[in-house]
ROLO-822056 format. One line per 5 residues: number of its first residue (from 1); their letters; for each residue x, y, z of C-alpha. Coordinates in steps of 0.5 Angstrom, whole numbers. Layout:
N
NUM	a	X Y Z; ...
REM end
This chain:
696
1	xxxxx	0 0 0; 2 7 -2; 3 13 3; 3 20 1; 6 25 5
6	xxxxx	2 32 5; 6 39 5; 6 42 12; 3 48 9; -3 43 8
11	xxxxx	-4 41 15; -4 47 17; -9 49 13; -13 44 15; -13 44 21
16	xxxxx	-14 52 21; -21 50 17; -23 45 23; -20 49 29; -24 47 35
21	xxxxx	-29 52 38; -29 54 45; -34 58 50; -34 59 57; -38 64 61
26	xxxxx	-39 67 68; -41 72 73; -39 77 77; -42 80 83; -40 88 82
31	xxxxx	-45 90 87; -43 96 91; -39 95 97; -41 101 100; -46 105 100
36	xxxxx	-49 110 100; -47 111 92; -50 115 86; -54 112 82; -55 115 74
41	xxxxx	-62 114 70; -65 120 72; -66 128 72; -63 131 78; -57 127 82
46	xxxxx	-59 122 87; -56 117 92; -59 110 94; -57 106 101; -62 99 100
51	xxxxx	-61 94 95; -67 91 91; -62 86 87; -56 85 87; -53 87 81
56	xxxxx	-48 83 76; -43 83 70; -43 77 66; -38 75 61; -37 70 54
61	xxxxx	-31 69 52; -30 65 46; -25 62 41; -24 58 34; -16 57 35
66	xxxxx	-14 63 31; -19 69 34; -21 70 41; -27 75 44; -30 78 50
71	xxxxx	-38 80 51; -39 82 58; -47 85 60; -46 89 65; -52 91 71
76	xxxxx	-51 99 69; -55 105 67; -48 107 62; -41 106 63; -37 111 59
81	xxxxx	-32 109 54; -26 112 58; -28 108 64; -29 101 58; -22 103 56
86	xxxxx	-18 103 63; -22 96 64; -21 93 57; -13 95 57; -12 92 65
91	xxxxx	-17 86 62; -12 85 56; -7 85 61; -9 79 64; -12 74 59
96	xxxxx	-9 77 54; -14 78 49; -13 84 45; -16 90 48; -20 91 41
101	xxxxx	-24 84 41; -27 86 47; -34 89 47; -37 91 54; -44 93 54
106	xxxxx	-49 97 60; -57 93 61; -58 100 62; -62 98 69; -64 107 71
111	xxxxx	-63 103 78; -55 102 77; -49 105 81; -47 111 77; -40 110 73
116	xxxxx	-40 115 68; -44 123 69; -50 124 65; -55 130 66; -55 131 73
121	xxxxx	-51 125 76; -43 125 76; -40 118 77; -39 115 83; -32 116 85
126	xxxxx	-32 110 90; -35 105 85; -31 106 78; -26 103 80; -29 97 83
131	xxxxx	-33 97 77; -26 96 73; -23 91 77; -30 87 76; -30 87 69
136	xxxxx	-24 84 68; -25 79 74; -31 77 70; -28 76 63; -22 73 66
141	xxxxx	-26 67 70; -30 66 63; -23 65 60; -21 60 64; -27 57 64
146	xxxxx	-27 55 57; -29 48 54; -31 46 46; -37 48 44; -43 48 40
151	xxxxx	-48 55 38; -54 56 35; -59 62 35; -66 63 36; -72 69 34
156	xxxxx	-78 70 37; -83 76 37; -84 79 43; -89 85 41; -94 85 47
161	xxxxx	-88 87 51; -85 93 47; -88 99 45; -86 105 42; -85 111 47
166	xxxxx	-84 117 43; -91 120 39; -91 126 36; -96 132 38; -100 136 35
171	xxxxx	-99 141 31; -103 146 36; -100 143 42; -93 145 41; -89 145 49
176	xxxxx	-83 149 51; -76 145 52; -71 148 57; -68 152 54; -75 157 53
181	xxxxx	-77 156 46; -82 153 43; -81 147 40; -82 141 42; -86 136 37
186	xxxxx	-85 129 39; -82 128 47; -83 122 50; -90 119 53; -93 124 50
191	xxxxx	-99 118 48; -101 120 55; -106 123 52; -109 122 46; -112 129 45
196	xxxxx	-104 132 44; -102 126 39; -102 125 33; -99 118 33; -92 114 34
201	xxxxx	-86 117 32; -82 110 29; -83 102 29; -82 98 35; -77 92 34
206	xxxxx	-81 86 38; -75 81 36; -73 77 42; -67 74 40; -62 69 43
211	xxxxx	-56 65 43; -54 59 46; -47 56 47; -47 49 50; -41 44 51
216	xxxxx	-41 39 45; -45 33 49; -50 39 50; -50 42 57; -52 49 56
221	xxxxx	-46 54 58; -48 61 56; -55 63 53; -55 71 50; -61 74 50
226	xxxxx	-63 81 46; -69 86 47; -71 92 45; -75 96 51; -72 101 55
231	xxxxx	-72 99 62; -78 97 68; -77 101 73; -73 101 81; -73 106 87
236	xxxxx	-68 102 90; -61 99 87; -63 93 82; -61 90 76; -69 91 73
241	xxxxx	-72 86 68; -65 84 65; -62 81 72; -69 78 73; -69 75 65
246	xxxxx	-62 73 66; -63 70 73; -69 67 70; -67 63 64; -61 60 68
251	xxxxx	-67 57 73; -71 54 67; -67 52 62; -61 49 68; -63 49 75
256	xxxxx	-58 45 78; -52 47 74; -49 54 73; -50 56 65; -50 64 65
261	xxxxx	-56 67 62; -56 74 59; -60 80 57; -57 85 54; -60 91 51
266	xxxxx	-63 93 45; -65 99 40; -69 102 45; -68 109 45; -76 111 43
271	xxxxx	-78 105 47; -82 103 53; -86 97 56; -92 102 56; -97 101 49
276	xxxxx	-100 107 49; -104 106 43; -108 101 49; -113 105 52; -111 107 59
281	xxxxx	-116 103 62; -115 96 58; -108 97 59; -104 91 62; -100 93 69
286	xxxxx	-96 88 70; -90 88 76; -83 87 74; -84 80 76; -89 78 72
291	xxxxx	-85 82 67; -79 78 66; -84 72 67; -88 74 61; -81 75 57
296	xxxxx	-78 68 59; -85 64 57; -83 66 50; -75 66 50; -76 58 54
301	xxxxx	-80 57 48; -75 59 43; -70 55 45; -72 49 46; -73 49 37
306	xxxxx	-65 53 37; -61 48 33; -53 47 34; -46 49 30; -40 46 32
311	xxxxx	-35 49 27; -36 57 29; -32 62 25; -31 67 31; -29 74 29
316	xxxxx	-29 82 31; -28 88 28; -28 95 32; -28 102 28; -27 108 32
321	xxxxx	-30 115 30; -29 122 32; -36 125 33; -38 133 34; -42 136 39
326	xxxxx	-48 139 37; -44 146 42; -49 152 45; -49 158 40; -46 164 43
331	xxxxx	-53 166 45; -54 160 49; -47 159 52; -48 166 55; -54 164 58
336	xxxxx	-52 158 61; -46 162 64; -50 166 67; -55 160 70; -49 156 73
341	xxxxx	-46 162 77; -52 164 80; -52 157 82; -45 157 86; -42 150 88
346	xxxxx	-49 147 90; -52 143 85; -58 143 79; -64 142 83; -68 144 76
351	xxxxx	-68 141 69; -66 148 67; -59 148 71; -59 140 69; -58 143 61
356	xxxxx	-54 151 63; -50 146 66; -49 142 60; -48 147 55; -42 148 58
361	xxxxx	-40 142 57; -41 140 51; -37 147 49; -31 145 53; -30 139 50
366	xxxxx	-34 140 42; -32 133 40; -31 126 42; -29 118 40; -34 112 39
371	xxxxx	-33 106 38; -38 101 34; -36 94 33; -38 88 29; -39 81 32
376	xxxxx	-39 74 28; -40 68 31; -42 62 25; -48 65 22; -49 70 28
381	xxxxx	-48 77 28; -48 82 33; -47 90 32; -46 95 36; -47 101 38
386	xxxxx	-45 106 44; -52 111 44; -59 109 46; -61 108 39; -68 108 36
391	xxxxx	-71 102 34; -71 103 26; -64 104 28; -64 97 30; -68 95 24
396	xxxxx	-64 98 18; -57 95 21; -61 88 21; -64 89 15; -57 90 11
401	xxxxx	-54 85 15; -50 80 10; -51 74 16; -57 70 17; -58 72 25
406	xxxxx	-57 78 28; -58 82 34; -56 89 35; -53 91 42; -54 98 45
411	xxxxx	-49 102 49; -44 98 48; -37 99 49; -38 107 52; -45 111 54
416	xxxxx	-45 117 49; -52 118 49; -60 119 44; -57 119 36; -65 120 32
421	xxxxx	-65 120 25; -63 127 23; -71 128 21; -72 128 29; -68 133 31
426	xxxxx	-73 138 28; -78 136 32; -74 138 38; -75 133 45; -72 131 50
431	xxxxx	-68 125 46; -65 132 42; -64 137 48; -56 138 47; -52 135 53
436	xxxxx	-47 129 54; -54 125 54; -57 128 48; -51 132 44; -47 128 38
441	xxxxx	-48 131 32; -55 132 27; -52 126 23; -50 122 28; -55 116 27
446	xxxxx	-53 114 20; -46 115 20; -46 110 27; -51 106 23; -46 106 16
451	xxxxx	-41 104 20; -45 98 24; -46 95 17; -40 96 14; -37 92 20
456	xxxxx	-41 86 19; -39 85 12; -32 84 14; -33 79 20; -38 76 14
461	xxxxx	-33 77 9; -39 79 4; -43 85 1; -49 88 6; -56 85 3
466	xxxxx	-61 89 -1; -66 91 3; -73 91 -1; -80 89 3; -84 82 -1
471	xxxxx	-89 84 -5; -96 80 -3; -103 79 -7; -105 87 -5; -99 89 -8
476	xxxxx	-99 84 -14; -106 86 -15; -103 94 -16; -98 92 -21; -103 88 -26
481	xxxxx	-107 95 -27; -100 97 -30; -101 104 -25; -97 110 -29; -93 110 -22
486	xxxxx	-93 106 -16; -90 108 -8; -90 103 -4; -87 108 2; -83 102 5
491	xxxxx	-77 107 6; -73 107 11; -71 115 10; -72 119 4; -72 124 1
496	xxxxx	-73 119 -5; -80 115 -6; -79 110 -10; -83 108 -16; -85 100 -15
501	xxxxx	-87 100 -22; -83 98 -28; -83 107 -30; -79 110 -26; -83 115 -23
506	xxxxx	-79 116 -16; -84 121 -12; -80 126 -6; -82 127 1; -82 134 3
511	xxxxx	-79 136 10; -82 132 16; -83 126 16; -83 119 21; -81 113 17
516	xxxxx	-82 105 17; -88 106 22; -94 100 20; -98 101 14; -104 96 13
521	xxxxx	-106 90 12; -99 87 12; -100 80 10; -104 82 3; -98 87 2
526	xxxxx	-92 84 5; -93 76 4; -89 74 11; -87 81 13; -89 88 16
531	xxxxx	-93 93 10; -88 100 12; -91 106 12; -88 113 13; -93 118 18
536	xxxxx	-93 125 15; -90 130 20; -94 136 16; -90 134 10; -93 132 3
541	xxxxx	-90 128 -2; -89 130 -8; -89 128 -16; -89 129 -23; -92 125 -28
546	xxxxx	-92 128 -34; -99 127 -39; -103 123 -34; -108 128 -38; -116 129 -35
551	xxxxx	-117 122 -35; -114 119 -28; -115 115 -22; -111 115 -16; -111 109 -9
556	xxxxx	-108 110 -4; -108 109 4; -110 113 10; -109 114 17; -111 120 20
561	xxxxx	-108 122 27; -112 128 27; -118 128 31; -124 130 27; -125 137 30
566	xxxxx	-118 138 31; -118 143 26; -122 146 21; -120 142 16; -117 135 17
571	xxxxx	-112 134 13; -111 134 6; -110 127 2; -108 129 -5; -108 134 -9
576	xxxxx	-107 136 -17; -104 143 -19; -99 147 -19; -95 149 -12; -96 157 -14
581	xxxxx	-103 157 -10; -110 154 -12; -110 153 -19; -117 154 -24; -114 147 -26
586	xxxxx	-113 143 -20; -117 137 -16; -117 138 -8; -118 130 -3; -118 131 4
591	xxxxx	-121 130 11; -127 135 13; -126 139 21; -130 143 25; -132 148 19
596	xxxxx	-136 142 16; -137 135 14; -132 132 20; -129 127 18; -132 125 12
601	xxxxx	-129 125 5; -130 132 1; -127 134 -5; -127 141 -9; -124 143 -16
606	xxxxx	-121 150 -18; -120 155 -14; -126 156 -8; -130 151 -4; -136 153 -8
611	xxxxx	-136 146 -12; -135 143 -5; -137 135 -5; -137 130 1; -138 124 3
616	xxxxx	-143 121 7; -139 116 12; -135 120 18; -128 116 19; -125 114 25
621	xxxxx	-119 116 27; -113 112 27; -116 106 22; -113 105 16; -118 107 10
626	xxxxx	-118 106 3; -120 111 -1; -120 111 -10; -121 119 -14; -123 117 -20
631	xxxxx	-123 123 -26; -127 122 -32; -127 128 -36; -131 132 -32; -135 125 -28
636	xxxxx	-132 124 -21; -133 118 -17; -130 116 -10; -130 111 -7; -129 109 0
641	xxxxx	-126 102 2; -129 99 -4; -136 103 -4; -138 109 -8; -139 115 -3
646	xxxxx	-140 120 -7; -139 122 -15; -140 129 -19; -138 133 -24; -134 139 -25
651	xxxxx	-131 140 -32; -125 144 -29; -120 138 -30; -112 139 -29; -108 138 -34
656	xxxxx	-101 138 -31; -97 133 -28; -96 136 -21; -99 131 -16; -98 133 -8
661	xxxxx	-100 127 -3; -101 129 4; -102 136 3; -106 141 -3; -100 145 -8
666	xxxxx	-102 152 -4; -100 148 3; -106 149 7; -108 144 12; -102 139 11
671	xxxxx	-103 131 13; -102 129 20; -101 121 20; -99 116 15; -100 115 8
676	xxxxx	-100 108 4; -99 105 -3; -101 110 -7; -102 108 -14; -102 113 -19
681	xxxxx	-108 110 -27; -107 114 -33; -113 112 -34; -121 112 -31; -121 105 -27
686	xxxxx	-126 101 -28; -132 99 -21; -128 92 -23; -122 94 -22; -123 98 -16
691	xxxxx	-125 92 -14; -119 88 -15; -114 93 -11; -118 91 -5; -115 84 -3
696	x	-117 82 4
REM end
């Protein structure tokens, strides 16, 4: 028998492709062991002297033979990225994994000694350097507790448990921020109440995910959880609903062993556990107990289904970027100086010293360095960002991820504050309020969430996907009547609306406008996803379709957050002319208010109300509707959710190509809410085809 003898290059390349996988966890204790201490999560300073629950660092540390990393979660309301480096440098140290494959995150508990200053609280100075020590006890025990592994991932939907704290106000009830000025459109639990509202600002993000290490023989080490929602609520210190999750997955899944269970946190910046859209009455008040028992039903559920690799690639990337503060103006650092001196050496006892006092700041030091890193383990991705990131944040890095599975891990490795999409920051609010928990630069968001997506394509090794939502039988139905233009409004930004049909008639949106939020009837329009849609901020969106002539039809869908009377016209939803003001030549669909017909269809052409129209059915408000204007020439015919309500003549066709969504061309009364799947005929539709677009 012939032996062959293969080159050393060769085994060495083998073995390299099979390197063995290897995980180990634990938890540390970093409870502070003296007290009184700080504790961050709220407006003012506080100190707090009772323990509720203990609270923890807990650490995975995992190898392929060639690449060794470190995730740490921490029981923390933010940890800073100064603090983070000292601990990764005195980790690296000692375990020898480089400083840069280390990713350290906070829960975000608002109940956690406070480790870096935010708003009114400064860093307790007894316990950061406790802190430190204990980040790297926790990743040196999870070291030296490695043992071949396997992993694998999970995904279930968790909706009932987040919901999005972040509404817009109406346009008539705009509040002051702390610096005096008017200009507060959108804040935070401002879905209280429903007469202020228009609707959400943004989508939630409902995935629960998990990540699951076992030994090859399939005794659980580490389980790794991820959820969007901002936090439950302590008076005294504790590790909130992550520590309870955390201790509660080790109790279910191996209660006589010692797996490590995990809750970080993720995209949350707009997100808390109340959904406003309940009526205050009907809304479940669960304890925090019963909280983190609901989410552990649904997690226990999921990993009992999880399926198992054990030829893991491990891999981990870290960009570091210089972000600008967004610095008080002359006008507003003058003022601020003048507030702190008046306050002394005391400290802030209000919201408005909490901000004079960080202007100051924020001038002093005009810029700082983050730090966004990219995680493979298999198929498995894990981002990173060091802010409170929205959750249509979350949504887009996931979308482009070019693994399989990913999750997206919130303050992590550094604690610098709120980063909305650049669109928000015009609506003011406290997550735009400059100050070190509000103060990166307007176009913070996209450059960290570029950044985040361009660090799981090199872990991966491939090209981002193509984000595009599926088409269901409504949308097929949209497209087999050849529409001259078809916006399915799925964005995630603008300014573009692009043109679902084959011609290429992009809309634009105008101004403000939130993105991604539900559109209706999502498993006809999106088959297996969310049907998007964006909510008009008193926008419009814009179009030009050239010859569509004085035979056409229009089908879109609406949601009108105004109340019916809240103002003399409702809103507009189409309008066809030119945007120098009313044209004799011009179409006009809206919303009737408290001037007449509240609620109910009306439609006008030319330049006066008097060949005024309406309908007969007043519309709820916060429902989707459907609605078709078709022009015949002169004949008119609306129908409403299939049903003719009202037809007219009017000889007074437009003949331009000018066509405004959400507002008339003159800007009077522009939509407050959302709009969806506007389709656009170059032709008078037929009742039968009206019919067919309305697919259950």
């Amino acid at each position: 028998m012939m032996r062959f003898l293969l080159p050393l290059s060769v085994l060495l390349f083998a073995t390299s492709i099979h390197a063995e996988f290897k995980a180990g966890a634990a938890v540390v204790d970093i409870t502070p062991p003296k007290l009184p201490v700080l504790v961050n999560g709220g407006m003012l300073s506080r100190y707090v002297d009772k323990i509720t629950t203990r609270v923890h660092a807990r650490a995975i540390v995992a190898t392929d033979g060639k690449t060794e990393l470190a995730i740490v979660v921490a029981d923390s309301c933010m940890m800073s990225r100064e603090v983070l480096d000292d601990a990764k440098k005195m980790a690296a140290a000692k375990t020898g994994i480089p400083a840069e494959r280390m990713l350290i995150s906070a829960t975000h508990a608002h109940s956690a000694p406070a480790s870096m200053g935010c708003l009114g609280t400064d860093p307790d100075p007894n316990y950061v350097p406790f802190l430190k020590e204990k980040l790297v006890e926790a990743i040196a025990a999870a070291q030296s507790a490695m043992v071949p592994a396997r992993i694998g991932f999970a995904k279930a939907n968790a909706a009932e448990f987040t919901a999005l704290r972040q509404w817009i106000r109406r346009p008539d009830r705009v509040v002051e921020d702390p610096f005096g000025n008017k200009s507060v459109r959108a804040n935070m639990h401002a879905g209280r109440n429903w007469d202020d509202v228009t609707g959400e600002s943004g989508p939630e993000d409902p995935d629960l995910s998990l990540i699951s290490i076992q030994t090859k023989d399939g005794k659980p080490l580490a389980v790794l959880a991820n959820f969007s929602m901002h936090y439950f609520g302590d008076k005294d210190i504790g590790a909130d609903y992550f520590g309870l999750f955390s201790d509660g997955l080790q109790k279910r899944i191996d209660p006589q062993g010692k797996m490590v269970g995990m809750m970080s946190h993720g995209c949350s910046g707009d997100i808390y556990r109340v959904d406003y859209t309940i009526p205050e009455k009907d809304r479940p008040k669960p304890t925090m107990d019963e909280y983190a028992n609901g989410l552990l039903d649904i997690a226990v559920k999921a990993y009992a289904g999880i399926k198992y690799d054990e030829t893991t690639t491990v891999a981990m990337t870290e960009t570091r970027m210089v972000m600008k503060y967004r610095v008080p103006d002359k006008q507003r650092l003058e003022w601020a100086q003048r507030v702190v001196a008046e306050m002394g050496d005391r400290l802030a006892k209000t919201p408005t010293e909490v901000y004079a006092r960080e202007q100051i700041i924020l001038n002093e030091r005009q810029q700082t360095e983050i730090v966004v890193q990219g995680v493979r383990l298999g198929d498995i991705g894990i981002a990173t960002t060091p802010n409170e990131t929205y959750a249509i944040t979350g949504l887009k890095i996931k979308a482009a991820s070019p693994l399989p599975h990913t999750m997206v891990i919130e303050l992590a490795n550094g604690g610098d504050g709120y980063i909305p999409p650049p669109e928000m920051h015009a609506w003011g609010g406290y997550n735009t309020w400059a100050a070190r928990s509000a103060g990166l630069e307007i176009n913070a968001e996209p450059k960290i969430a570029g950044a985040a997506i361009a660090a799981l394509e090199r872990v991966a090794e491939k090209p981002r996907k193509e984000w595009k939502l599926s088409d269901g039988d409504a949308a097929k139905a949209v497209l087999a009547l050849k529409p001259a233009a078809y916006w399915r409004l799925n964005e995630f930004t603008g300014p573009v609306a692009a043109d679902a049909s084959p011609h290429g008639k992009d809309a634009v949106y105008e101004r403000d406008v939130a993105y991604y939020l539900a559109g209706p009837q999502s498993a006809s329009f999106c088959a297996g996803d969310v049907n998007r849609a964006p909510h008009l901020v008193g926008a419009r969106i814009r179009s030009r379709l050239a010859g569509l002539g004085n035979r056409y039809s229009v089908s879109l869908w609406f949601w009108n957050g105004m109340p019916n009377d809240g103002r003399d016209t409702s809103g507009w939803l189409f309008s066809r002319g030119d945007d120098h003001g009313l044209s004799v030549m011009s179409d006009h669909l809206g919303i009737g208010g408290k001037s007449g017909h509240t609620g109910k269809l009306i439609f006008f052409s030319g330049t006066e109300d008097k060949s005024l129209v309406a309908g007969k059915t007043e519309i709820p408000r916060w429902q989707w509707q459907h609605v078709v204007l078709v022009r015949n020439g002169a004949k008119l015919r609306t129908y409403l959710n299939g049903a003719l309500e009202f037809e007219t003549e009017n000889a007074a066709a437009p003949s331009g190509g000018e066509c405004f969504f959400g507002g008339r061309s003159d800007g009077d009364s522009p939509w407050e809410g959302r709009l969806d799947e506007i389709a656009v005929f170059d032709r008078a539709l037929t009742p039968e085809e009206i019919a067919r677009l309305r697919v259950p």
